[in-house]
N, C-alpha and C positions, 0 to 999 in steps of 0.2 A: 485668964486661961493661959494665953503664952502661947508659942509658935512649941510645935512637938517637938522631941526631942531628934536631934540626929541620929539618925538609923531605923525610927520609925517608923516601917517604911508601910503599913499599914494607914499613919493617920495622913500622911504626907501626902499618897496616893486619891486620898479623899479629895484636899486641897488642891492637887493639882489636876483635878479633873473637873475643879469648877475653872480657874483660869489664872494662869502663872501672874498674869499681869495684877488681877486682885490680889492674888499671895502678897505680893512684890509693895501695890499700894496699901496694904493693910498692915505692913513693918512700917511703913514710913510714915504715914499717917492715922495711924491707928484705926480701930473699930470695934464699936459698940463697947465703951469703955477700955481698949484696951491702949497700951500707953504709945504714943506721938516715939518712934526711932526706939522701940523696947525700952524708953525710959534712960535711954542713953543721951544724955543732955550734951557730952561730948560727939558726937558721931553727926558725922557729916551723911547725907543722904545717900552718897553712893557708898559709904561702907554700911549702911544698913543692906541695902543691896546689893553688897558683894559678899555680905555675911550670909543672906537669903540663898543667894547665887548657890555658894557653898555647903549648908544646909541641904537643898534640893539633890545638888550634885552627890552628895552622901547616903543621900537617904531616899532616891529613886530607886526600883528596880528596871524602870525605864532608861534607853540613851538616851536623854532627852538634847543634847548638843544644840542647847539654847545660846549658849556664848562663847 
């Protein structure tokens, strides 16, 4: 499936209402088959989560002023 798309801000809202911290651990280590850092075998843990970061920050209609 894959993380939605940026600007999404219908499916985004979904995920972020179960809890940022899931979103956050499910890029980095995947879930229910989906791939360990999106498959990015170069990426280091915190740019999977500063990509997330980003993502969110785009595609909230919330100020979420998480970081």
């Amino acid at each position: 499936m894959g993380a939605p798309k940026i600007g999404d801000k219908k499916l985004w809202e979904i995920l972020l209402r179960k809890n940022v911290d899931k979103v956050i651990e499910h890029a980095v280590y995947g879930k229910d088959g989906s791939h360990v850092r999106g498959d990015c075998e170069n990426c280091s843990n915190s740019e999977v989560i500063s990509a997330v970061k980003y993502m969110i920050d785009k595609s909230s209609e919330k100020n979420l002023k998480l970081w």
